[in-house]
N, CA, C and O of each residue as an XYZ file, in Angstrom:
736
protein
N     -61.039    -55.721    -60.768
C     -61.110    -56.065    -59.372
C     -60.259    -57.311    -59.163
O     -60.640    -58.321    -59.755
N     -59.061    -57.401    -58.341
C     -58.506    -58.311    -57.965
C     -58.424    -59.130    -56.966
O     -57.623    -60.063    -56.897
N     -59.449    -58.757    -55.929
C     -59.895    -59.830    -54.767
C     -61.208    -59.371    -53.717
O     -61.550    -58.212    -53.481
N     -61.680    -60.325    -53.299
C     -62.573    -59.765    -52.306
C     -62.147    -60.102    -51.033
O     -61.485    -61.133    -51.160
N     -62.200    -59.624    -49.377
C     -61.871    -59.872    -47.854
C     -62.504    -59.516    -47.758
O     -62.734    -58.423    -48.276
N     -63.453    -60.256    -46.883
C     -64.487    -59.907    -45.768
C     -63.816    -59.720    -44.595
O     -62.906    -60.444    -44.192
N     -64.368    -58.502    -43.893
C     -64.092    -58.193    -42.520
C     -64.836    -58.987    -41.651
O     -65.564    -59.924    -41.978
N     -64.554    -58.437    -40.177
C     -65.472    -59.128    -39.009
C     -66.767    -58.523    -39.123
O     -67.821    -58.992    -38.690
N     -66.560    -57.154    -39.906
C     -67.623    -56.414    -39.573
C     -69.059    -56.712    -39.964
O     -69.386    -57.150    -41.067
N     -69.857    -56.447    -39.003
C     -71.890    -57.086    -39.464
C     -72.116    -55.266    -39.010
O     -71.607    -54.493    -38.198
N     -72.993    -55.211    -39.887
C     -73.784    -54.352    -39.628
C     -75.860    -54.429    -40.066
O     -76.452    -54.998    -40.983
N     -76.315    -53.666    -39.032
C     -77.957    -53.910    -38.904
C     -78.332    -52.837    -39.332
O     -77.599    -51.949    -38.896
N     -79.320    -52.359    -40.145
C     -79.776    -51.581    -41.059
C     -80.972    -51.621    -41.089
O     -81.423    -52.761    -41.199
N     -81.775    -50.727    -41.027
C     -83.102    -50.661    -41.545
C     -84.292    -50.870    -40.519
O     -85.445    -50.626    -40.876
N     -83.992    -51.345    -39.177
C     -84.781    -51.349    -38.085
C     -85.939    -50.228    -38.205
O     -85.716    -49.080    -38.590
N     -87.195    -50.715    -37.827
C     -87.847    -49.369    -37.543
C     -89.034    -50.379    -36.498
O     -89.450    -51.516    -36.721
N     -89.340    -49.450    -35.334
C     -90.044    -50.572    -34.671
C     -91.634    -49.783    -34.573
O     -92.013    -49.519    -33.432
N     -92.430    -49.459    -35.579
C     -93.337    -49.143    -35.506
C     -94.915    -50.075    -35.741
O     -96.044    -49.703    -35.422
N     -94.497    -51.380    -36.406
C     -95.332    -52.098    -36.751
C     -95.328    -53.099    -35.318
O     -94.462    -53.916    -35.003
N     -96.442    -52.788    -34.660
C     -96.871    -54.040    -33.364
C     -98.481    -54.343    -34.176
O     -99.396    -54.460    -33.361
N     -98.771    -54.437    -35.218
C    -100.117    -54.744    -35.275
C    -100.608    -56.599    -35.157
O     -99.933    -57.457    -35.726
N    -101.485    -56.839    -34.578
C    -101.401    -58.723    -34.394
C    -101.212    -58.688    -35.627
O    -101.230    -57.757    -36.433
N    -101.033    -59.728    -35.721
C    -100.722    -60.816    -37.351
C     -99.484    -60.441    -37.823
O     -99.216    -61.463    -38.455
N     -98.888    -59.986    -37.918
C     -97.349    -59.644    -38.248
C     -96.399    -60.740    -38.130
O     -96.261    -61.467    -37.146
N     -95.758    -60.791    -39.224
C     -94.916    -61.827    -39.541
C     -93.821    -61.260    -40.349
O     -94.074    -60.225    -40.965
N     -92.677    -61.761    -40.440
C     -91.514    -61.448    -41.071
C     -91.687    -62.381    -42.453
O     -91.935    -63.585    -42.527
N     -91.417    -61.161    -43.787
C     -91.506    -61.529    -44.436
C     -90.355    -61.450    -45.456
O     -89.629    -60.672    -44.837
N     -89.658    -61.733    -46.649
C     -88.579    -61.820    -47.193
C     -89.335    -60.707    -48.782
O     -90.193    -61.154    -49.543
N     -88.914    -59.744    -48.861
C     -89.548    -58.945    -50.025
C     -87.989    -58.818    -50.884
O     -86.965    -58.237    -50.524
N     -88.275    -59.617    -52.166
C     -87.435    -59.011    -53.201
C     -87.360    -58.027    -54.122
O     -88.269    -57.749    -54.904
N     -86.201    -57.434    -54.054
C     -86.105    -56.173    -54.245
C     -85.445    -56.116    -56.102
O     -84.942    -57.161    -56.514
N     -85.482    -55.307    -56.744
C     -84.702    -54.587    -58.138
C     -83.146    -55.025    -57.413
O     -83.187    -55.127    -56.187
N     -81.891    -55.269    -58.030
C     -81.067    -55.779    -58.157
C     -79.996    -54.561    -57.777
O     -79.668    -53.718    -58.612
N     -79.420    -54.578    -56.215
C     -78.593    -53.482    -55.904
C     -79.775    -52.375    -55.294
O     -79.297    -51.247    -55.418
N     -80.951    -52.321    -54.767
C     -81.698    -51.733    -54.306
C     -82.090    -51.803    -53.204
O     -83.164    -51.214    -53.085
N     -81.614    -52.404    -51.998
C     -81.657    -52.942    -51.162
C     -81.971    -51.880    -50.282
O     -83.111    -51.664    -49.871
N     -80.803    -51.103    -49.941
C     -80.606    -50.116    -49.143
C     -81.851    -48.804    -49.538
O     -82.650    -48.391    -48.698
N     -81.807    -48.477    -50.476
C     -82.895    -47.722    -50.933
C     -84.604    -48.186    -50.170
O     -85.261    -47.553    -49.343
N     -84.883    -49.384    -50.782
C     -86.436    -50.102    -50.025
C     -86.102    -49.582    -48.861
O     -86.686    -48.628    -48.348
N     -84.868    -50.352    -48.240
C     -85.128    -49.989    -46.798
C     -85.195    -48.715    -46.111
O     -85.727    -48.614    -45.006
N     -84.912    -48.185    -46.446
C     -84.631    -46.595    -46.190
C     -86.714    -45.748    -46.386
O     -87.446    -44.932    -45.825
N     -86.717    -46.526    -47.332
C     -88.498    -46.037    -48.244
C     -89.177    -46.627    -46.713
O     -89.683    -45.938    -45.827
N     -88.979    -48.271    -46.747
C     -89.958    -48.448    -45.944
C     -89.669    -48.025    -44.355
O     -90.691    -48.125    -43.676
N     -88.570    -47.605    -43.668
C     -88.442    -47.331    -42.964
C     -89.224    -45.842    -42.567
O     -89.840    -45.566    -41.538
N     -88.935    -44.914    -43.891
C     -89.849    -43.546    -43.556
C     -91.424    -43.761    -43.802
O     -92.174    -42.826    -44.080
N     -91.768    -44.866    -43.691
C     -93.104    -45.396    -43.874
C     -93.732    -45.984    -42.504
O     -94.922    -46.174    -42.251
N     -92.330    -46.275    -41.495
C     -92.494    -46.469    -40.438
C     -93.180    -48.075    -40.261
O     -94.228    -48.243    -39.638
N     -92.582    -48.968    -40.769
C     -92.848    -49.902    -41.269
C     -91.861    -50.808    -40.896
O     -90.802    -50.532    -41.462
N     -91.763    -52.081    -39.943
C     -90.282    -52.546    -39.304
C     -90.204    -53.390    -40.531
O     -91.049    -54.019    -41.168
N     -88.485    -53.141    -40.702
C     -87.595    -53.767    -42.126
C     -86.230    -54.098    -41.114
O     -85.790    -53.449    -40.165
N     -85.746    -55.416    -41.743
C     -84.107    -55.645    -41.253
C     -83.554    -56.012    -43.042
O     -84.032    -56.763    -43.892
N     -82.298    -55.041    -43.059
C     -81.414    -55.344    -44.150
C     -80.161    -55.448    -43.418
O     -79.516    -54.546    -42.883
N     -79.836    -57.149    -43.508
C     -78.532    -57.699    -43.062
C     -77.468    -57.079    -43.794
O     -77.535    -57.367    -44.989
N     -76.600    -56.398    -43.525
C     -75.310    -56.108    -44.623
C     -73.628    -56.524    -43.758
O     -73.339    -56.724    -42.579
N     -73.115    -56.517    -44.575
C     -71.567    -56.361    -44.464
C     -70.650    -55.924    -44.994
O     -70.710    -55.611    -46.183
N     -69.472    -55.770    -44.220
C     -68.065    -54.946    -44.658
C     -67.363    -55.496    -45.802
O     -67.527    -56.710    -45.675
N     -66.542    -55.254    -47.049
C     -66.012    -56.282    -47.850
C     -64.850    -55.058    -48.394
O     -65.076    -53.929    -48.831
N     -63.987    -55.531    -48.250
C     -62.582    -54.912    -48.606
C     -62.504    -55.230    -50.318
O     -62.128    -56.330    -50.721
N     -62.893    -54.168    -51.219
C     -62.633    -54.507    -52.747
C     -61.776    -53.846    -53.035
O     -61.869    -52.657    -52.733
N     -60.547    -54.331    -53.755
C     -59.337    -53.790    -54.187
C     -59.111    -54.006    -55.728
O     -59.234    -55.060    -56.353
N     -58.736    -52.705    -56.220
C     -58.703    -52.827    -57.789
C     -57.336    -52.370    -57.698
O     -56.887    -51.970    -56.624
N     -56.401    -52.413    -59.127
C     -54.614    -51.847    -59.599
C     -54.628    -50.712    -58.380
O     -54.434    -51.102    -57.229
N     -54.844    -49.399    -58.631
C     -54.836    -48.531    -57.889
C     -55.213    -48.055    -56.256
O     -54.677    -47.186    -55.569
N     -56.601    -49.187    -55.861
C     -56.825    -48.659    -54.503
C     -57.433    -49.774    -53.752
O     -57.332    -50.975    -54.000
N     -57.917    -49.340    -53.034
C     -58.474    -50.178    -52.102
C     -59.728    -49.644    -51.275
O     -59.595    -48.693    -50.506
N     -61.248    -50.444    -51.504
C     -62.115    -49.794    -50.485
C     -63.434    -50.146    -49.826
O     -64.309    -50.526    -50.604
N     -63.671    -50.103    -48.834
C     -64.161    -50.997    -48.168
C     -66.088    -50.800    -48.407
O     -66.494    -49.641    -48.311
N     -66.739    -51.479    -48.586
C     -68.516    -51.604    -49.126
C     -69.102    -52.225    -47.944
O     -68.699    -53.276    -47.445
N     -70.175    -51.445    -47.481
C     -70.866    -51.792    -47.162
C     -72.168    -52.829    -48.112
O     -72.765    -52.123    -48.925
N     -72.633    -54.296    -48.100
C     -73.179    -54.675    -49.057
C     -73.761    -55.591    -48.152
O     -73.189    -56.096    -47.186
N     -75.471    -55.868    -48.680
C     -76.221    -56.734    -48.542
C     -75.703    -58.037    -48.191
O     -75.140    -58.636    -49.107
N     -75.780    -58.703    -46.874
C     -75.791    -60.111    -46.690
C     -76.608    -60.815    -47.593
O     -76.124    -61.921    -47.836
N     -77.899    -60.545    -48.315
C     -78.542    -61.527    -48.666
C     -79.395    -60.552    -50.010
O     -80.428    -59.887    -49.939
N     -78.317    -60.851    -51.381
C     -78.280    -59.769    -52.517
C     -79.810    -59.890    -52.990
O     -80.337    -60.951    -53.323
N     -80.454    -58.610    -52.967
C     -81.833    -58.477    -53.393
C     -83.012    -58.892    -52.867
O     -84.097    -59.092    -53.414
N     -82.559    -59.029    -51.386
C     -84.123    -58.776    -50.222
C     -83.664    -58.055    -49.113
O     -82.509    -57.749    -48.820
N     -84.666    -57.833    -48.564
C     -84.980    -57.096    -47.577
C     -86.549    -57.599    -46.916
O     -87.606    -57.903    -47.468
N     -86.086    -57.512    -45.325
C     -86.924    -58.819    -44.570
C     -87.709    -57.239    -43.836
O     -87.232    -56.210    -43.358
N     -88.856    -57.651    -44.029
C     -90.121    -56.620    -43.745
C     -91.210    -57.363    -42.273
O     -91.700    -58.456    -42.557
N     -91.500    -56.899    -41.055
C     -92.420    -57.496    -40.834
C     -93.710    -56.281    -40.700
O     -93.827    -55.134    -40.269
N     -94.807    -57.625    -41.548
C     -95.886    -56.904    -41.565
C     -97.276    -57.870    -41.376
O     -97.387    -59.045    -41.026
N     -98.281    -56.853    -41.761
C     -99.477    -57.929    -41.548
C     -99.625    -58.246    -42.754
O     -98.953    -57.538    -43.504
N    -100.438    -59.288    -43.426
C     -99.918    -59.837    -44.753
C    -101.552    -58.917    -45.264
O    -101.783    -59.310    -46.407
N    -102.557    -58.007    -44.873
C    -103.332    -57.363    -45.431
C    -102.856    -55.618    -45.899
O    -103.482    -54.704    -46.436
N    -101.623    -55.737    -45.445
C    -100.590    -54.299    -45.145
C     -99.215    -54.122    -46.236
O     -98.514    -53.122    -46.382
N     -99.082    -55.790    -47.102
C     -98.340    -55.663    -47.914
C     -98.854    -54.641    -48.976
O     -97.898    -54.630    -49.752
N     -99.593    -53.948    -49.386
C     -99.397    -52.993    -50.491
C     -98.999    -52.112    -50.260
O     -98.363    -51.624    -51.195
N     -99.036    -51.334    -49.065
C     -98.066    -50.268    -48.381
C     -96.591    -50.738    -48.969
O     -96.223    -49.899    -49.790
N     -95.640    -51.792    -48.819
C     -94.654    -51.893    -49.051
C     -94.476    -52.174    -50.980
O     -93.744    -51.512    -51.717
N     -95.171    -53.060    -51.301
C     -94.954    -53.270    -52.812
C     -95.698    -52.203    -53.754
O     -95.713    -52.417    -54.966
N     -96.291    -51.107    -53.247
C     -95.931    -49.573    -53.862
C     -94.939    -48.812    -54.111
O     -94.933    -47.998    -55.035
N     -93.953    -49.009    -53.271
C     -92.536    -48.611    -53.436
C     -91.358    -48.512    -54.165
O     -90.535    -49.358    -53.817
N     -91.068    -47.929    -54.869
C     -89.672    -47.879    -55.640
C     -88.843    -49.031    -55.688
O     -88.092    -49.079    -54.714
N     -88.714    -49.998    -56.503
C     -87.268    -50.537    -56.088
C     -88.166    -52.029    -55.626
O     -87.364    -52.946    -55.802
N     -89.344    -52.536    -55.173
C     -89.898    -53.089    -54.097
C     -90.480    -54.236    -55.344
O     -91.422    -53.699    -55.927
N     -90.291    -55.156    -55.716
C     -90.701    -56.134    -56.808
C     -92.121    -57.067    -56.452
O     -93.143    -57.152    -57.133
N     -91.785    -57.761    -55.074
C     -92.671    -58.520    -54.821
C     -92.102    -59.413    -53.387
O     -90.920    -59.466    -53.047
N     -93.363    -60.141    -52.600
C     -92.920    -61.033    -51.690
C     -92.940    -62.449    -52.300
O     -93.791    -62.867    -53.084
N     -91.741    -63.207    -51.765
C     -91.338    -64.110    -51.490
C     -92.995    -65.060    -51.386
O     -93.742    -65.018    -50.409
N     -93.242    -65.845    -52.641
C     -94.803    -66.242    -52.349
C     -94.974    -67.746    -53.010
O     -94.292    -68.303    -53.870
N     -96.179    -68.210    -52.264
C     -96.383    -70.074    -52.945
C     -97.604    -69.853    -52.866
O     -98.324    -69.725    -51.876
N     -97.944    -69.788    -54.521
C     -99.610    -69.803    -55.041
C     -99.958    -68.793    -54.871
O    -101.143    -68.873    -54.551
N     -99.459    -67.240    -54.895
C     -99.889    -66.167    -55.115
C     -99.800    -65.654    -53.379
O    -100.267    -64.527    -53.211
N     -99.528    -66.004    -52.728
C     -99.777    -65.806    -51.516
C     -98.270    -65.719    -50.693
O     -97.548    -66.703    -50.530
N     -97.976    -64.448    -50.249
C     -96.605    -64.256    -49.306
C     -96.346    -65.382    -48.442
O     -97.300    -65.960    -47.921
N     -95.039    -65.796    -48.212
C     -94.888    -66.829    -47.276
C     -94.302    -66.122    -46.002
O     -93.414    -65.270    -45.971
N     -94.881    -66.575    -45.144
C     -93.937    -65.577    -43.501
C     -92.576    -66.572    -43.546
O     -92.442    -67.731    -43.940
N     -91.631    -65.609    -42.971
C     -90.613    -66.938    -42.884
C     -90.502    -67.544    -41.619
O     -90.561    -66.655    -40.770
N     -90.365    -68.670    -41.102
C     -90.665    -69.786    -39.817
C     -90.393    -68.571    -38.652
O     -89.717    -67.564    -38.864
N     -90.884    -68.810    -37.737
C     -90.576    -68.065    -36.357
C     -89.883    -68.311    -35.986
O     -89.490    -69.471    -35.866
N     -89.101    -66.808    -35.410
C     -88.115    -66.861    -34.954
C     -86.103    -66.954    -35.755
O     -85.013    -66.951    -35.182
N     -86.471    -67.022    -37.189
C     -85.356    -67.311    -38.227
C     -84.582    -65.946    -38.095
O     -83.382    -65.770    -37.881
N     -85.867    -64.773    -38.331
C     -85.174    -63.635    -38.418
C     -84.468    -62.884    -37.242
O     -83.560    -62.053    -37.226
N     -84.958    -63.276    -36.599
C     -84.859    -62.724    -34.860
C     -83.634    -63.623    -34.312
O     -83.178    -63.278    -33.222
N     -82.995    -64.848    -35.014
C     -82.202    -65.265    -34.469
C     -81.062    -64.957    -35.159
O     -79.947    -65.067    -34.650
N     -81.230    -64.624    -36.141
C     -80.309    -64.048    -37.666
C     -80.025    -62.310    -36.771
O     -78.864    -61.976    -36.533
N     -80.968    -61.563    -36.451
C     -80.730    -60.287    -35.877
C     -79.621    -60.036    -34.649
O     -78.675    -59.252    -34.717
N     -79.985    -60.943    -33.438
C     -79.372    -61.291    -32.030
C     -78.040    -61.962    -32.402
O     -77.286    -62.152    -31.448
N     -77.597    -62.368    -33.651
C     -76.117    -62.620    -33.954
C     -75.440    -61.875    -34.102
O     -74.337    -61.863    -33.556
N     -75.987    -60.718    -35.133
C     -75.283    -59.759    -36.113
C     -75.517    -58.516    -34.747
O     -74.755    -57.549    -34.749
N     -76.450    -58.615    -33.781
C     -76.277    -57.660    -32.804
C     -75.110    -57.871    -31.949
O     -74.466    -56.929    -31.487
N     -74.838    -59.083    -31.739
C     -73.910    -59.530    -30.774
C     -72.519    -59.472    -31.554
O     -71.690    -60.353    -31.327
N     -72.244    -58.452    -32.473
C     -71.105    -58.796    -33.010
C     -70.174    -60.357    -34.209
O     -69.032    -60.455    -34.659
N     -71.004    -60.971    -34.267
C     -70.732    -62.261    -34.821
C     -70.356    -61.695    -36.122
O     -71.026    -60.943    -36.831
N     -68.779    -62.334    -36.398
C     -68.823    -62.139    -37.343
C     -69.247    -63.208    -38.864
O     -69.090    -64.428    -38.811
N     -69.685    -62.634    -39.904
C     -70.917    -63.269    -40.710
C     -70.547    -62.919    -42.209
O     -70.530    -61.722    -42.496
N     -70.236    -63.880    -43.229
C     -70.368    -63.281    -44.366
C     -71.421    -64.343    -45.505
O     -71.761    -65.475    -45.161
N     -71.803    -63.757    -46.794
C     -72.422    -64.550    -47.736
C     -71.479    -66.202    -47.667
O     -70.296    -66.468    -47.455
N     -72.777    -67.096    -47.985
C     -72.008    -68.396    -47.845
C     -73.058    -69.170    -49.382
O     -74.207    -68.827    -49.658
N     -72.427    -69.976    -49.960
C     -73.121    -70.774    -51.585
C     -74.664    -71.481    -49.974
O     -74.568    -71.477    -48.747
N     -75.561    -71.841    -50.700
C     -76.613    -71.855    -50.717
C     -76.358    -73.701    -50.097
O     -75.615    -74.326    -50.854
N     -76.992    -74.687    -48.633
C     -76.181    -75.662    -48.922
C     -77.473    -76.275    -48.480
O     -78.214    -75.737    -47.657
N     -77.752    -77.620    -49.160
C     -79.226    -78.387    -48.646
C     -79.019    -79.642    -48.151
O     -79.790    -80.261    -47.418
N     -77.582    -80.133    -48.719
C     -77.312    -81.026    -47.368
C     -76.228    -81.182    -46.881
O     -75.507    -80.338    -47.413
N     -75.344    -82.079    -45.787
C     -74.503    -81.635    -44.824
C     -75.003    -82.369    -43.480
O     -76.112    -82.902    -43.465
N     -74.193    -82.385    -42.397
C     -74.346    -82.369    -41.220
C     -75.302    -80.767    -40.326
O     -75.149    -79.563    -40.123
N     -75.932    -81.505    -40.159
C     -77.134    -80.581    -39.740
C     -76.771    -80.581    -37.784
O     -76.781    -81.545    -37.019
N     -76.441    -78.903    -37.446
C     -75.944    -79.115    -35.953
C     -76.343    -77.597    -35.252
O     -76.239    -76.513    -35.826
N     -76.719    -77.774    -34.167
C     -77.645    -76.552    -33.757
C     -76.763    -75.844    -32.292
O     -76.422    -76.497    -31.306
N     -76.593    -74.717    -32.459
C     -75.655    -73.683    -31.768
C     -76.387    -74.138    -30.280
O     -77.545    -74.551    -30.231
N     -75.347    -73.962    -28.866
C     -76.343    -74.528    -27.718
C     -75.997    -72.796    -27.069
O     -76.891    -72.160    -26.510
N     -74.568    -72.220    -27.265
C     -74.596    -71.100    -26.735
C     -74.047    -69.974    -27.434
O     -73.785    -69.970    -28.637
N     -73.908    -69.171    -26.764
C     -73.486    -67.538    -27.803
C     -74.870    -67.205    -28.230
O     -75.887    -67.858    -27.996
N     -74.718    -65.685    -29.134
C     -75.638    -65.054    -30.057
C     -76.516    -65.649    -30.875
O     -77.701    -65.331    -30.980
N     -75.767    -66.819    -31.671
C     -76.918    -67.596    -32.594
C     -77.463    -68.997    -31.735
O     -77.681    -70.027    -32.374
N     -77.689    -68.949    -30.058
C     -78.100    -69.938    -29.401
C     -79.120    -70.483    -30.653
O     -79.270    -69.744    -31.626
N     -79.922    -71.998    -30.590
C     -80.507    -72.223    -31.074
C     -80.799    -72.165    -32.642
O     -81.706    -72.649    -33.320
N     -79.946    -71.571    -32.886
C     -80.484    -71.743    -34.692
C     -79.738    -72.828    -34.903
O     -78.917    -73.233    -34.080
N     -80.016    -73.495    -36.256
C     -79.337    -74.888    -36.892
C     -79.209    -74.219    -38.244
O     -79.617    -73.270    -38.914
N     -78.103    -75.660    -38.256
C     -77.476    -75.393    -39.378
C     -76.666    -76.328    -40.194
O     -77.210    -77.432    -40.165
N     -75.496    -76.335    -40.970
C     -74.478    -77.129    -41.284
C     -73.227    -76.479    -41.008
O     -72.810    -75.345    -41.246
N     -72.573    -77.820    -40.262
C     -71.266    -77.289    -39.963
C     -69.993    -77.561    -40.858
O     -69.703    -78.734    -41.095
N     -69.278    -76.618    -41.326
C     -68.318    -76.908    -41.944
C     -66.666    -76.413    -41.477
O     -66.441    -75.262    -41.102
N     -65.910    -77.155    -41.541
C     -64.506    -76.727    -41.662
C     -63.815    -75.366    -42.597
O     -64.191    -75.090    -43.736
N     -62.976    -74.779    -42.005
C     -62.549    -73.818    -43.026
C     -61.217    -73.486    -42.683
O     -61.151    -72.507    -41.940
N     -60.018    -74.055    -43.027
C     -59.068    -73.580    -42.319
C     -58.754    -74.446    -40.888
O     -58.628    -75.667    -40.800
N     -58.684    -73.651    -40.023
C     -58.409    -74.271    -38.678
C     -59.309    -73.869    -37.971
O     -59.027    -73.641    -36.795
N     -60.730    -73.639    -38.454
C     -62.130    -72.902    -37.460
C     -63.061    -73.676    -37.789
O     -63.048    -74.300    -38.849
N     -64.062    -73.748    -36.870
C     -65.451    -74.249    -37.505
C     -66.292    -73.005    -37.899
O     -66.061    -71.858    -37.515
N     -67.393    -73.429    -38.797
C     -68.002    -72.221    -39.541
C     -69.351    -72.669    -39.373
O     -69.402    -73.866    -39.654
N     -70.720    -72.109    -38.956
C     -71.793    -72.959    -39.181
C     -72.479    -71.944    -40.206
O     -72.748    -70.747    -40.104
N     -72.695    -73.063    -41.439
C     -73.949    -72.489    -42.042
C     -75.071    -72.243    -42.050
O     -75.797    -73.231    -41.946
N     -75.582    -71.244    -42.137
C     -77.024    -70.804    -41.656
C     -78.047    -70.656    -42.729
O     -77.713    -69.652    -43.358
N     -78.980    -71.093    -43.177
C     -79.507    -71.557    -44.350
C     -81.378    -70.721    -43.880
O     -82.128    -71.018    -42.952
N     -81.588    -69.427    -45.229
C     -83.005    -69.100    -45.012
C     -83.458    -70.158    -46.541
O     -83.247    -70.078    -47.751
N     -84.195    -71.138    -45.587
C     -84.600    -72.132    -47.244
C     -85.697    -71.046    -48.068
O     -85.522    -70.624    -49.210
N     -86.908    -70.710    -47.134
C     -87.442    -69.748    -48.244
C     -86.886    -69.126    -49.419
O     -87.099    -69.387    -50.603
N     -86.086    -68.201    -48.858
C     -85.190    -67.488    -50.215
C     -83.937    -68.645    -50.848
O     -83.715    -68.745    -52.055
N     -83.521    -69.107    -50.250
C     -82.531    -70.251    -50.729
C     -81.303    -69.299    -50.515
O     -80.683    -69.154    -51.569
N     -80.923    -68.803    -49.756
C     -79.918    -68.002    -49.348
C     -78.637    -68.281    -48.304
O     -79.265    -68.243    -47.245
N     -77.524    -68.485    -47.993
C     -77.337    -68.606    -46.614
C     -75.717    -67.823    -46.423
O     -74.838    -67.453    -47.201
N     -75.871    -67.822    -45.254
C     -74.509    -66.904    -44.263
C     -73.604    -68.062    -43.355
O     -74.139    -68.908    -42.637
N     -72.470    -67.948    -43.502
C     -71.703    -68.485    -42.820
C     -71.049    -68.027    -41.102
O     -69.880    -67.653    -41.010
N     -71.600    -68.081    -40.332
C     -70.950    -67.958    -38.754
C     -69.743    -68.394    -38.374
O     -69.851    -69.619    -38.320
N     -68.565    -68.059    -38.056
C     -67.951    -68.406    -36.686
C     -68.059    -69.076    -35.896
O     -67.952    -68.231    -35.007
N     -68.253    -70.349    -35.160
C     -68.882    -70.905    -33.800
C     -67.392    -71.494    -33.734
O     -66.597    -71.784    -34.627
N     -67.295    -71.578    -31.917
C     -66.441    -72.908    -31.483
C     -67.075    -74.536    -31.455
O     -68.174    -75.050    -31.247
N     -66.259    -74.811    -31.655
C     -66.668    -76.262    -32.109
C     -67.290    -76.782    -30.736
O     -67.854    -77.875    -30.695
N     -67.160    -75.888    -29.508
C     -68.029    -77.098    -28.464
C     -69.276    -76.367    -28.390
O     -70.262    -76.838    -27.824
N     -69.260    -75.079    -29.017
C     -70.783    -74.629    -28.772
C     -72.024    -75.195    -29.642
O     -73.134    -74.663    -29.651
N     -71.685    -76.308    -30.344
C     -72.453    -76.645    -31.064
C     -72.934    -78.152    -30.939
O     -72.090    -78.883    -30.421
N     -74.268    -78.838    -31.356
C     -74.343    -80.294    -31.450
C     -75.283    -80.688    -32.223
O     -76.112    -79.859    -32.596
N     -75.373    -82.044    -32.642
C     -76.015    -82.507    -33.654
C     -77.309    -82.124    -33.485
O     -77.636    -81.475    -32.491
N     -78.219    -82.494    -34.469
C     -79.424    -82.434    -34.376
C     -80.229    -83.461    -33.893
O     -81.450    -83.313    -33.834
């Protein structure tokens, strides 16, 4: 393999809107390694709401060239459920365990996932970004990712804001114009 390009392209995966039960929370379930798409697919015919963030990535080897669909965030898949309803999901193929402190699933903060969703709906384009804990910390005022925070970084001749899920220790890099954004 001789290089990786990320496209503009985001794509949303795995939606299923059958879970309204109270207590429901979005949760981060790690998955077997490259199994991503599979869980989601399981828990989706389970009727069970799942978001698997993915994206476009142009991999080119001597001979060809071709474009993958692949996990934004390698080896989870974000489930919301009621946290007495997780064994329905960690029965599953492929399905390891939730994201947990002291034996106990952690929900991830309100509203993280839902603002992570309304980006990648709105077209934003989004790829994997190194994991960053500190930085200038600066929070989107308009567009798709209104309101989420983050760190802003330079790249080229663009600004980029990093978007950081601390639970998993994971994060995605955004697109923003530099006036849509301000400190914290």
């Amino acid at each position: 393999m001789t290089g990786v390009q990320t496209t503009a392209a985001a794509v949303i995966s795995g939606m299923a809107g059958g879970d309204s039960s109270a207590g429901a929370n979005w949760y981060a379930l790690y998955t077997c390694p490259r199994h991503e798409k599979r869980v989601a697919e399981q828990i989706r015919q389970r009727r069970v709401s799942c978001f698997l963030p993915v994206y476009r990535s142009v991999r080119r080897w001597k001979d060809r060239r071709k474009e993958l669909e692949l996990a934004l965030f390698p080896g989870y898949v974000f489930v919301r459920i009621a946290p007495q309803d997780r064994l329905r999901v960690l029965q599953l193929a492929g399905a390891v365990r939730f994201v947990s402190c002291n034996g106990r699933p952690v929900p991830l903060p309100e509203g993280e996932v839902e603002s992570l969703m309304n980006g990648l709906l709105g077209g934003s384009r989004v790829e994997p970004h190194p994991y960053l804990k500190t930085g200038r910390r600066v929070r989107v005022r308009y567009g798709p990712f209104s309101k989420a925070q983050g760190i802003l970084v330079r790249r080229k001749d663009r600004f980029r804001i990093v978007l950081s899920l601390d639970l998993i220790m994971r994060s995605v890099s955004v697109e923003v114009d530099e006036s849509d954004v301000e400190p914290c």
